[in-house]
C-alpha atoms as an extended CHARMM CRD file, in Angstrom:
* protein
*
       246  EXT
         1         1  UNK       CA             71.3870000000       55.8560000000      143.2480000000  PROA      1               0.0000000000
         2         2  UNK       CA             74.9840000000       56.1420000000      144.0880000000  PROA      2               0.0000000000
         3         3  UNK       CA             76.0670000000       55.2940000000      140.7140000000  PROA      3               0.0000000000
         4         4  UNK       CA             74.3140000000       58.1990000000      139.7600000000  PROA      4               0.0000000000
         5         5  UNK       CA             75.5570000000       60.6080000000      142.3960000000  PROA      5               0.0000000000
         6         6  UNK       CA             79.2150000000       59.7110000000      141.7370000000  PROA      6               0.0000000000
         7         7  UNK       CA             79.0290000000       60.1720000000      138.1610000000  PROA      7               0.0000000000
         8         8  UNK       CA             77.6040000000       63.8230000000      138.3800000000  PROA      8               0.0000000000
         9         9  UNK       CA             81.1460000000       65.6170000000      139.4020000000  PROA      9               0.0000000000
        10        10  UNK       CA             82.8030000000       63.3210000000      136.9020000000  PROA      10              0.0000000000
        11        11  UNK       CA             80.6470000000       64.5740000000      133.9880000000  PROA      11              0.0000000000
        12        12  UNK       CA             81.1860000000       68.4490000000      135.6010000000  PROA      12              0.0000000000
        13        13  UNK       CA             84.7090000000       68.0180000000      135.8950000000  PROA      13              0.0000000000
        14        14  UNK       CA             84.6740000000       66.6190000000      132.4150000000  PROA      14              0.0000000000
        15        15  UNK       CA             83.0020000000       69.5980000000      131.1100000000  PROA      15              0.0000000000
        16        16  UNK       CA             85.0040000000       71.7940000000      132.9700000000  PROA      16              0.0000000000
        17        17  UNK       CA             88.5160000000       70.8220000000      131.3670000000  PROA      17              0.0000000000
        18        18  UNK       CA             86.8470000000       70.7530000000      127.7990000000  PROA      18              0.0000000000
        19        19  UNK       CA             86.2950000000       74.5910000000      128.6810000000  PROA      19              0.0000000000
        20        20  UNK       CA             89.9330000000       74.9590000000      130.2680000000  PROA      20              0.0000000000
        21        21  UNK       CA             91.1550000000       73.3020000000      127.2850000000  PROA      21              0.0000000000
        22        22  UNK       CA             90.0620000000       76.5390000000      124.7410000000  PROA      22              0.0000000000
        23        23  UNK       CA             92.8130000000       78.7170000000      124.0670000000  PROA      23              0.0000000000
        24        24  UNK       CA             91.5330000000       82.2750000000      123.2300000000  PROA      24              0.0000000000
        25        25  UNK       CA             94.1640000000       83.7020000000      120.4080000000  PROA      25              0.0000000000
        26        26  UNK       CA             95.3670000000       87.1020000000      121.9020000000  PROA      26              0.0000000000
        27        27  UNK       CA             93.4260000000       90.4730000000      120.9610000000  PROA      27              0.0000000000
        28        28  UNK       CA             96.0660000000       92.6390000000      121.7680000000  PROA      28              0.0000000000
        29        29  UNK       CA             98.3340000000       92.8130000000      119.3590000000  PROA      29              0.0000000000
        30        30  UNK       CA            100.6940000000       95.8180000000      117.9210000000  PROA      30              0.0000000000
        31        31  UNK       CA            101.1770000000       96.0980000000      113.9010000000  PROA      31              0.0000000000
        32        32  UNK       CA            104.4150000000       94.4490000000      112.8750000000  PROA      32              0.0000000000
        33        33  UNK       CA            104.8240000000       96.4410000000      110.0870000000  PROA      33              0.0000000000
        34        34  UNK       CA            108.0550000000       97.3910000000      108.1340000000  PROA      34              0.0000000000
        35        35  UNK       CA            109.0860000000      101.5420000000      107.4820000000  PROA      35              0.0000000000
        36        36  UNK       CA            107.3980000000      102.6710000000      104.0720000000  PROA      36              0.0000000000
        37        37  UNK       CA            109.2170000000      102.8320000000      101.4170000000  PROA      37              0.0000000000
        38        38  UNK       CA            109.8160000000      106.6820000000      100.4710000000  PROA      38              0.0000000000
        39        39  UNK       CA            108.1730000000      109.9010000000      101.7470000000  PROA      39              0.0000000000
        40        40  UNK       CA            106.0000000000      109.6610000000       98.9040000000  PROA      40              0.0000000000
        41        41  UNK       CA            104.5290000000      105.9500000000      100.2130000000  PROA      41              0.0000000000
        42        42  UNK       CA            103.9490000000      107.9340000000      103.6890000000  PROA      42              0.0000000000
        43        43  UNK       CA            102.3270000000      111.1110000000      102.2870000000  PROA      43              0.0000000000
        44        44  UNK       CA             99.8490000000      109.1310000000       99.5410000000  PROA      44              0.0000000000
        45        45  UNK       CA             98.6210000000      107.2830000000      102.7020000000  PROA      45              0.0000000000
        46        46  UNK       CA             97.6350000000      110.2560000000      104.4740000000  PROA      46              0.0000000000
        47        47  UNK       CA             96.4680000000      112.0680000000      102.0120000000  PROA      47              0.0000000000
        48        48  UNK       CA             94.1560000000      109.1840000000      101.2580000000  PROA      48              0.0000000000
        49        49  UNK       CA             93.2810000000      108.8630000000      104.6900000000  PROA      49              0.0000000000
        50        50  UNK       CA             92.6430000000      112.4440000000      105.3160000000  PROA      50              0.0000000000
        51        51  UNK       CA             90.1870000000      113.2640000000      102.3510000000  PROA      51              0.0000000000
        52        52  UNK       CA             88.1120000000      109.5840000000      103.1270000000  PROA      52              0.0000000000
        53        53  UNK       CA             87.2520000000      110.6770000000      106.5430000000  PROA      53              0.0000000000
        54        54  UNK       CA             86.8210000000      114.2430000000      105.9530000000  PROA      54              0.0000000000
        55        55  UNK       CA             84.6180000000      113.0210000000      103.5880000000  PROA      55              0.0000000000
        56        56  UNK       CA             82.6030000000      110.6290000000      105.5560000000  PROA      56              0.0000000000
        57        57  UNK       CA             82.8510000000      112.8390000000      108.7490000000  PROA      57              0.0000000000
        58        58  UNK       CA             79.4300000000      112.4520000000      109.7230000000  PROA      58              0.0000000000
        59        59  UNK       CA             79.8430000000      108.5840000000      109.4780000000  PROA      59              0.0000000000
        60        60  UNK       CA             81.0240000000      106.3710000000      112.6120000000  PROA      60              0.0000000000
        61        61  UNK       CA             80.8990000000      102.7780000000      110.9250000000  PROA      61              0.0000000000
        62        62  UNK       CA             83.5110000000      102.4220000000      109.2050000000  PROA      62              0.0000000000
        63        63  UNK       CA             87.4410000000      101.9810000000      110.3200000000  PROA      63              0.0000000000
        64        64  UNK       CA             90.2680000000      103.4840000000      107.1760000000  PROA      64              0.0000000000
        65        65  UNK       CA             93.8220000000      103.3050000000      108.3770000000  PROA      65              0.0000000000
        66        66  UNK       CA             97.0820000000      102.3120000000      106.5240000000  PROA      66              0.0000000000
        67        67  UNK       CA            100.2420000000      100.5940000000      106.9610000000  PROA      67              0.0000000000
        68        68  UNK       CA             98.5980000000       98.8140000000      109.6400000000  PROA      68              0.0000000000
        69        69  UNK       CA             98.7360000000       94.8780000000      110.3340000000  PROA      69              0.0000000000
        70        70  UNK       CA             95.8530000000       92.4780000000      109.9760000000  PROA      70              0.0000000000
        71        71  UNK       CA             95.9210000000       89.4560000000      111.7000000000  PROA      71              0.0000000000
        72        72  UNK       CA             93.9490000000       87.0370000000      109.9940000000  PROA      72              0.0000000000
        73        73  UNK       CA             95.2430000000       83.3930000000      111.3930000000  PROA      73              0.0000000000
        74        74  UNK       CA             95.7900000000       82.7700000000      115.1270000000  PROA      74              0.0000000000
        75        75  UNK       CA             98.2550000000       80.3610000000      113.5650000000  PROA      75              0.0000000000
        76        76  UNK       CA            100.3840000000       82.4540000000      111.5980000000  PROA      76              0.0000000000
        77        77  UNK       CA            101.2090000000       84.5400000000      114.2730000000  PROA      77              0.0000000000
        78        78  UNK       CA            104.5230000000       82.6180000000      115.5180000000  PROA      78              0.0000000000
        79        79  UNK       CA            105.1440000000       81.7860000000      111.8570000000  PROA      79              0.0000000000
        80        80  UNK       CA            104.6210000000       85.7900000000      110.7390000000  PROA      80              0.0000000000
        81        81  UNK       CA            102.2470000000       85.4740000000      107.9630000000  PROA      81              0.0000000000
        82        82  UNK       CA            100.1160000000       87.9160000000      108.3670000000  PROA      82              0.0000000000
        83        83  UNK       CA             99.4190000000       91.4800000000      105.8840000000  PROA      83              0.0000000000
        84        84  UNK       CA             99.3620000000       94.7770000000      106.4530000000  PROA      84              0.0000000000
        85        85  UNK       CA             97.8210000000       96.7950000000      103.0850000000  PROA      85              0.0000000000
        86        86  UNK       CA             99.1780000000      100.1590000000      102.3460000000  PROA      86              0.0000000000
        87        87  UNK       CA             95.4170000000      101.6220000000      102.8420000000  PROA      87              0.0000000000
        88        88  UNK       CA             92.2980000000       99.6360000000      103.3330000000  PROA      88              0.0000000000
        89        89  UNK       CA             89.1870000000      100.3930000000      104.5570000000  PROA      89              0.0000000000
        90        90  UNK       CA             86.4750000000       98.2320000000      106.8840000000  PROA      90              0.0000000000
        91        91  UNK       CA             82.9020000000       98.7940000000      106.3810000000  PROA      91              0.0000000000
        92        92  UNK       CA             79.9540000000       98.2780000000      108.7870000000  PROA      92              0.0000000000
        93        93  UNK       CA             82.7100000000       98.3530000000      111.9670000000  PROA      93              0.0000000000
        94        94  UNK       CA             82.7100000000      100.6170000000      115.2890000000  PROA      94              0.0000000000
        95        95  UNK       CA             85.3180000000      103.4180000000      114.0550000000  PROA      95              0.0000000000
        96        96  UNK       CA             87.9490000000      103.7250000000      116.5650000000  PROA      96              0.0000000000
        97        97  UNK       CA             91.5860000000      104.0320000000      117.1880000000  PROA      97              0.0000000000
        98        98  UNK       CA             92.8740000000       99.9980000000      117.3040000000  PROA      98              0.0000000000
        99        99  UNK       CA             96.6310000000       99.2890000000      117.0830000000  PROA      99              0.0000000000
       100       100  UNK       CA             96.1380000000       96.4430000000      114.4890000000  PROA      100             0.0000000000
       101       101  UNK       CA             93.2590000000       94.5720000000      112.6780000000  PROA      101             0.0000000000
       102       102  UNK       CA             92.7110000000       91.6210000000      114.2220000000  PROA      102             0.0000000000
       103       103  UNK       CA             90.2910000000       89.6140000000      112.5080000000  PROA      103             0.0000000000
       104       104  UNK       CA             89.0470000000       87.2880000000      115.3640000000  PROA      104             0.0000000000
       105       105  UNK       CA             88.2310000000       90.3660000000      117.3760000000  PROA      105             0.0000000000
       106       106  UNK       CA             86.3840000000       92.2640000000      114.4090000000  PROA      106             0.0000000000
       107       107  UNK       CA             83.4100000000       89.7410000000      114.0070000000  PROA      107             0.0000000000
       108       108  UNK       CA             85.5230000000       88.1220000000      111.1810000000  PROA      108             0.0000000000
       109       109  UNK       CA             85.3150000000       91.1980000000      109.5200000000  PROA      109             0.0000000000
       110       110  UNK       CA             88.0670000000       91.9920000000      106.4910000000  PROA      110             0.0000000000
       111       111  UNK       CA             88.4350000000       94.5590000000      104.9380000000  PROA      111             0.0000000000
       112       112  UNK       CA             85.9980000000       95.9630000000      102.2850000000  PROA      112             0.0000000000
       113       113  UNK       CA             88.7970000000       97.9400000000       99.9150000000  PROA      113             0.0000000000
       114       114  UNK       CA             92.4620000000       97.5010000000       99.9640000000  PROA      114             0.0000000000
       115       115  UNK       CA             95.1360000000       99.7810000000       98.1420000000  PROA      115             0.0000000000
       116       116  UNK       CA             98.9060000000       98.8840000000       97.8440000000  PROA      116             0.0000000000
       117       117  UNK       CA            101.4490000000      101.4360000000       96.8230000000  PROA      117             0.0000000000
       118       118  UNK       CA            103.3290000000      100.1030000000       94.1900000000  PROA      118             0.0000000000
       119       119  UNK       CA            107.3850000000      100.1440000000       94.7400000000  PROA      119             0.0000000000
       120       120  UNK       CA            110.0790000000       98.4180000000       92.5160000000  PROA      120             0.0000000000
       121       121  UNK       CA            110.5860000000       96.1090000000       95.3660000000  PROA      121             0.0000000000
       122       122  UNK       CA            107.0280000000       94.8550000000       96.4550000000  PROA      122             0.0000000000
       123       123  UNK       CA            105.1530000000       95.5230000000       92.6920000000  PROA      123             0.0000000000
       124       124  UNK       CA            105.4780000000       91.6530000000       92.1430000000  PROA      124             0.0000000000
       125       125  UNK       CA            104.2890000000       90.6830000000       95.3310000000  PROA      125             0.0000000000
       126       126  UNK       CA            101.4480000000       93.1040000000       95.2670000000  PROA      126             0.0000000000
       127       127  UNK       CA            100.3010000000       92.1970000000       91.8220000000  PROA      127             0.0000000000
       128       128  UNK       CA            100.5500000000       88.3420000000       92.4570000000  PROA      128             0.0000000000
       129       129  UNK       CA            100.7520000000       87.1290000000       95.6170000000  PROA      129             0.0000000000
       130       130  UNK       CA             98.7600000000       89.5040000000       97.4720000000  PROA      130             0.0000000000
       131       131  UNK       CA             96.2090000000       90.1610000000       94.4420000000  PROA      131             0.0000000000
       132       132  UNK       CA             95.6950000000       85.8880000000       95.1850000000  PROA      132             0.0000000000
       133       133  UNK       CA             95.2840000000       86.4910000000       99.0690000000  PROA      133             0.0000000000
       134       134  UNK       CA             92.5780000000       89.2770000000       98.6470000000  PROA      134             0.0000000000
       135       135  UNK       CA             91.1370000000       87.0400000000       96.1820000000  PROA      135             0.0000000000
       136       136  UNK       CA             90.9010000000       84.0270000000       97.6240000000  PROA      136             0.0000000000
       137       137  UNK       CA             91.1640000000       84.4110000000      101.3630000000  PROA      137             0.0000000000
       138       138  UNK       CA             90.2740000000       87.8350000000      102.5180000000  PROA      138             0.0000000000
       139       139  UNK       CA             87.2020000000       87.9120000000       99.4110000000  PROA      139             0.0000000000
       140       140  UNK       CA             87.9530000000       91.8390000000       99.6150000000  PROA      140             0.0000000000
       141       141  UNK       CA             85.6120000000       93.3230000000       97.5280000000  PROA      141             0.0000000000
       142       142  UNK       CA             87.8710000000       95.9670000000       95.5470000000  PROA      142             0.0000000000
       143       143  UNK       CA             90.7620000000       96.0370000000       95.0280000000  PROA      143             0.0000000000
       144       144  UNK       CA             93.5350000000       98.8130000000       93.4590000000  PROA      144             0.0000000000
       145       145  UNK       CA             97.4440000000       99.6060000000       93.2870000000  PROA      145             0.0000000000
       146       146  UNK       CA             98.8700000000      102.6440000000       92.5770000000  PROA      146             0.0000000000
       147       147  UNK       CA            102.8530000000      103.4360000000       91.7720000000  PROA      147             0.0000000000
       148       148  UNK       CA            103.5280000000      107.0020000000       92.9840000000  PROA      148             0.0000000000
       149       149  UNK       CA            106.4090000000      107.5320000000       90.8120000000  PROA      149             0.0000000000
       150       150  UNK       CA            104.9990000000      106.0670000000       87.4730000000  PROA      150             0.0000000000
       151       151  UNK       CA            101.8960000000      106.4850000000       88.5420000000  PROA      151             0.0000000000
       152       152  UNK       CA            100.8950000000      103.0030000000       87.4690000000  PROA      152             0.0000000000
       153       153  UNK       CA             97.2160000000      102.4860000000       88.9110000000  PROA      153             0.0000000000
       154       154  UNK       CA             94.6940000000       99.5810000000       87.9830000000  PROA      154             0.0000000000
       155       155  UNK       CA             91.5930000000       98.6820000000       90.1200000000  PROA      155             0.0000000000
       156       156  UNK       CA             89.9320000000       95.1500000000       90.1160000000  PROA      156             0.0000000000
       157       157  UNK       CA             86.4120000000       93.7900000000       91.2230000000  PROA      157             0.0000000000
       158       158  UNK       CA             85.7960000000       91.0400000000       92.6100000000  PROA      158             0.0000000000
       159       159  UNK       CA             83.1040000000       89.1060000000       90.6520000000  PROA      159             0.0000000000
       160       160  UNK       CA             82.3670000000       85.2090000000       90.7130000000  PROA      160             0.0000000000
       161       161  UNK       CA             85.0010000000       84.2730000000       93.1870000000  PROA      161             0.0000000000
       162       162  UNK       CA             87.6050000000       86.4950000000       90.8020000000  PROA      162             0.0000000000
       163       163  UNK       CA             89.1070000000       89.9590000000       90.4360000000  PROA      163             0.0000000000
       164       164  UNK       CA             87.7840000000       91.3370000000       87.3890000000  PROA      164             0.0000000000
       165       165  UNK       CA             89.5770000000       94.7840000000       85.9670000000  PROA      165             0.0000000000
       166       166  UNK       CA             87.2130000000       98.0050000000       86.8500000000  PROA      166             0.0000000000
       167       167  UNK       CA             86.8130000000      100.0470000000       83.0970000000  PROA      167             0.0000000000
       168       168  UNK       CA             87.8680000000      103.5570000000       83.5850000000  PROA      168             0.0000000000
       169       169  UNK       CA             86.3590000000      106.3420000000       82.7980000000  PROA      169             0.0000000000
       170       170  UNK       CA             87.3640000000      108.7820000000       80.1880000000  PROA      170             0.0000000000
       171       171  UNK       CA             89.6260000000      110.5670000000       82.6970000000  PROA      171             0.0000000000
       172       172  UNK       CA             91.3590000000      107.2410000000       83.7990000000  PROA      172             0.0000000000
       173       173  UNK       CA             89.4060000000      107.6400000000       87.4250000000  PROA      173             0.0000000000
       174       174  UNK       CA             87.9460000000      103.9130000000       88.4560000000  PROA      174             0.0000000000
       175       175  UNK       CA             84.6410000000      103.9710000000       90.2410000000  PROA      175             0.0000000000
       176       176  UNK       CA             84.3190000000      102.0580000000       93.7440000000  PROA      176             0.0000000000
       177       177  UNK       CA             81.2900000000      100.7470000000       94.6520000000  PROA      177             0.0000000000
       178       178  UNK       CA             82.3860000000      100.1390000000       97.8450000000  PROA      178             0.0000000000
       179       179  UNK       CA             82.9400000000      103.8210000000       98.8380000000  PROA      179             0.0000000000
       180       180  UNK       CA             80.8100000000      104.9690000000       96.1970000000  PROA      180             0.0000000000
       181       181  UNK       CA             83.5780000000      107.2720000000       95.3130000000  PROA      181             0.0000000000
       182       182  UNK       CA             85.8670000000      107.5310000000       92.0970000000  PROA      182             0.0000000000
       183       183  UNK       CA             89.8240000000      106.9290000000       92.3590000000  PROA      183             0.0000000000
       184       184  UNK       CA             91.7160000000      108.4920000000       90.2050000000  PROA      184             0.0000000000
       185       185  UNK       CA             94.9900000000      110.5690000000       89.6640000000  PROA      185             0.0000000000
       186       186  UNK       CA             95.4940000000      114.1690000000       90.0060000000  PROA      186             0.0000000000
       187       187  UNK       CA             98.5050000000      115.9840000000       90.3550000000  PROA      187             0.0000000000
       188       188  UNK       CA            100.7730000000      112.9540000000       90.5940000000  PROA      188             0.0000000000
       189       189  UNK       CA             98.7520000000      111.7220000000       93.1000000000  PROA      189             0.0000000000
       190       190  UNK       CA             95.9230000000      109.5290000000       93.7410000000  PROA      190             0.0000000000
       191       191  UNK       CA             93.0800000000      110.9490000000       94.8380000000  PROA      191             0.0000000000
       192       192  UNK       CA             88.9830000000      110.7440000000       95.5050000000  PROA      192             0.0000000000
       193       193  UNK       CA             86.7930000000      112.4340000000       93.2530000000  PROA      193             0.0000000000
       194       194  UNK       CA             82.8950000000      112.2790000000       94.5050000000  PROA      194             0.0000000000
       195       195  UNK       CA             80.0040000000      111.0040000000       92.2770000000  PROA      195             0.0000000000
       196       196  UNK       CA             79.5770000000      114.4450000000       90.9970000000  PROA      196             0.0000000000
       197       197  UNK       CA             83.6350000000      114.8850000000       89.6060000000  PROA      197             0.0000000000
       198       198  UNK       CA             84.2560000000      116.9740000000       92.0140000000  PROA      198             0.0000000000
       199       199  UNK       CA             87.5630000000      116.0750000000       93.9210000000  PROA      199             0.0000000000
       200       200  UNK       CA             88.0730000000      115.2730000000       97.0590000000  PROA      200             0.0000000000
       201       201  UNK       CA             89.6930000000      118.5780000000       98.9420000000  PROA      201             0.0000000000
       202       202  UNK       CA             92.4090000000      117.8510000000      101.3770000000  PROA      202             0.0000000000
       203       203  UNK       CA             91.6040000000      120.4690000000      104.7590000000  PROA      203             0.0000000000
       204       204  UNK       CA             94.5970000000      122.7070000000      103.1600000000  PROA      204             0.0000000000
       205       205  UNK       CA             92.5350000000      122.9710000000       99.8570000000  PROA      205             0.0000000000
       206       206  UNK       CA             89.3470000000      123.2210000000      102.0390000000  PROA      206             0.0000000000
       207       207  UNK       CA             91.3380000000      126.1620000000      103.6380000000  PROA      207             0.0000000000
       208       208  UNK       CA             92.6140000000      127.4160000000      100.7450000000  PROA      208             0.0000000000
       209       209  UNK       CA             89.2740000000      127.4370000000       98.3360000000  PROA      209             0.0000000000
       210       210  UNK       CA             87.4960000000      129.1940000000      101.6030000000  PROA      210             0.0000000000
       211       211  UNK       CA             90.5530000000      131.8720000000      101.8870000000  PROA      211             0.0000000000
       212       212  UNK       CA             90.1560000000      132.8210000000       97.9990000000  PROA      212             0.0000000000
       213       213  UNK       CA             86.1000000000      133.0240000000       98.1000000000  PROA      213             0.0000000000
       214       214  UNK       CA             86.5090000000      135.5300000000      101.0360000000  PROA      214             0.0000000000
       215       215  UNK       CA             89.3890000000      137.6220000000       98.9210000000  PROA      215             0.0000000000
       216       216  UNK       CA             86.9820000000      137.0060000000       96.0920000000  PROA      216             0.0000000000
       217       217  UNK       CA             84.0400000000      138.6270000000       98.0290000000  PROA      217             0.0000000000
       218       218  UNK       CA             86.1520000000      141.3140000000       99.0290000000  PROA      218             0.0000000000
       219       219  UNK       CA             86.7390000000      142.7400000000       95.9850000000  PROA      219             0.0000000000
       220       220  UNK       CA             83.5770000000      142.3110000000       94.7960000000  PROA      220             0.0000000000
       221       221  UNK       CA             82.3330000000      144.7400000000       97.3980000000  PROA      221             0.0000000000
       222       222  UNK       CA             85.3540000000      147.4450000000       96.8510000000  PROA      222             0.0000000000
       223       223  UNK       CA             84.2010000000      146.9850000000       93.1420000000  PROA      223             0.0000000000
       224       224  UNK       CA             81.1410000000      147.6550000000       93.8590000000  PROA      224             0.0000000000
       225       225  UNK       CA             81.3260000000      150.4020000000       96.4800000000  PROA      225             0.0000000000
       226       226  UNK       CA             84.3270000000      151.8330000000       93.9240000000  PROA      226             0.0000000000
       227       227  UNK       CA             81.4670000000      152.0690000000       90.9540000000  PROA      227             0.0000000000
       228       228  UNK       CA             78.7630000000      154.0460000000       93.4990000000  PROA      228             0.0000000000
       229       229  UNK       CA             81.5040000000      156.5920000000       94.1500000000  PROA      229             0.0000000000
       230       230  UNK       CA             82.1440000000      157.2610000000       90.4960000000  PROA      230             0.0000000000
       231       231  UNK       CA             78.1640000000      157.0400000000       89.8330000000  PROA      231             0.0000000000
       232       232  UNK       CA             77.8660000000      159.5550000000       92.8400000000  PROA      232             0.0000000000
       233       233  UNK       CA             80.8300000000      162.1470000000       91.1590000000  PROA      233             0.0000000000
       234       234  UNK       CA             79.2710000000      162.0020000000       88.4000000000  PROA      234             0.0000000000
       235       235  UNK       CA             75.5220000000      162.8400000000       89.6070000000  PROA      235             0.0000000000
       236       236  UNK       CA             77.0690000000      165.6790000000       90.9170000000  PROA      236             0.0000000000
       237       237  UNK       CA             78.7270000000      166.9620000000       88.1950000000  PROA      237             0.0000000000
       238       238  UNK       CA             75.4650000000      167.1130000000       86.3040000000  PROA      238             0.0000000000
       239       239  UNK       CA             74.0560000000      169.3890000000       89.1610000000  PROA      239             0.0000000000
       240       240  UNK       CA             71.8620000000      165.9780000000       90.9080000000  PROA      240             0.0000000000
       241       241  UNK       CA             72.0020000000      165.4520000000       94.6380000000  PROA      241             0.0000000000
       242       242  UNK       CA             72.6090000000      161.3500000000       94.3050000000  PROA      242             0.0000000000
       243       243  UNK       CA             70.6660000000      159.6150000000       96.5090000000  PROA      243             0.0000000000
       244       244  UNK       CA             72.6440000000      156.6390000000       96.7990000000  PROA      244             0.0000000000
       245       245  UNK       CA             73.3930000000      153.9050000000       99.3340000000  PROA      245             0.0000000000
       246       246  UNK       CA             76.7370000000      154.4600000000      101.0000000000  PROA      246             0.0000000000
């Protein structure tokens, strides 16, 4: 009986350093990310971003971002191997502000569709290197690079383990199934084009389309009130009392 009562704290005490003895990887951390590498880099980014949640405003699961770090190995923290895509997007994730991806603190989550920007300096690493980590350890479903000043831009899928090339369309857009949206190039840029064809407007274009239907409408009423004047002159001339909305 005494046996047994002295081995009860062991067996707590035991139990109690096995728990003490878990170290919880940090889920704090701040992208580590190095300066883009032209104005153009920085601008495709947002532009990207800006359509894709315009887009999907009505949506709250998903998280888009760029140049942003994701942490994806509590162990390659001190060694500083992590990535941080040009543009990627996580589906099926609370959509919030975070100040890195961090993959132990997102449910294991990566992320659904990566795009690198393309630069003379980083092409080979984004076409090898980081085409074989997407592959092979994040399993990202789609991925694509684009060169904004050749305007280089290929899209693969993965399929049995292995990115696959996506067939473009006659235009040269590439169809994600991911976003259920095209990709595709349009005035030197990459852009979104919906199901449909129909692009993607940035909130300028949005502001601009609206500002030309209203100067449309406009003169679509002076034309028309301009044609019931000359209809009314000439009523009159005949000797008829028009009776004529104003």
């Amino acid at each position: 009986m005494t046996l047994a009562q002295d081995s009860a704290p062991t067996d707590q005490i035991t139990s109690l350093n096995d728990t003490e003895d878990i170290i919880i990887p940090p889920c704090d951390l701040l992208s580590d990310e190095p300066p883009l590498e032209s104005d153009l880099h920085r601008d495709q980014i947002e532009l990207l971003l800006a359509c894709l949640k315009w887009w999907w405003r009505e949506r709250t699961d998903f998280y888009a971002t760029g140049n942003l770090t994701i942490y994806f190995s509590p162990e390659h923290i001190t060694t500083r191997d992590f990535r941080g895509p040009d543009f990627f997007v996580v589906l099926g994730t609370e959509n919030r502000p975070r100040k890195s991806w961090i993959l132990w603190a997102e449910q294991g989550k990566y992320p659904n569709v990566i795009v690198e920007l393309l630069s003379d300096s980083t092409a080979k690493i984004d076409k090898d290197f980081k085409k074989k980590l997407y592959q092979d350890t994040f399993r990202t479903p789609e991925y694509f690079w684009f060169h904004p000043n050749t305007l280089e831009f290929q899209g693969f899928i993965l399929m049995a383990g292995e990115y696959q090339p996506i067939e473009p369309t006659n235009q040269g857009w590439l169809w994600s199934r991911q976003l259920e949206l095209f990709l595709g190039i349009y005035e030197s840029k990459l852009r979104f084009f919906s199901p449909e064809g129909q692009l993607v407007a940035t909130p300028e274009e949005r502001a601009e389309i609206a500002q030309k239907q209203a100067e449309s409408e406009r003169q679509q009423r002076e034309l028309a009130q301009q044609q019931v004047t000359e209809l009314r002159a000439r009523l009159k001339a005949l000797g008829v009392e028009p009776d004529l909305p104003d």
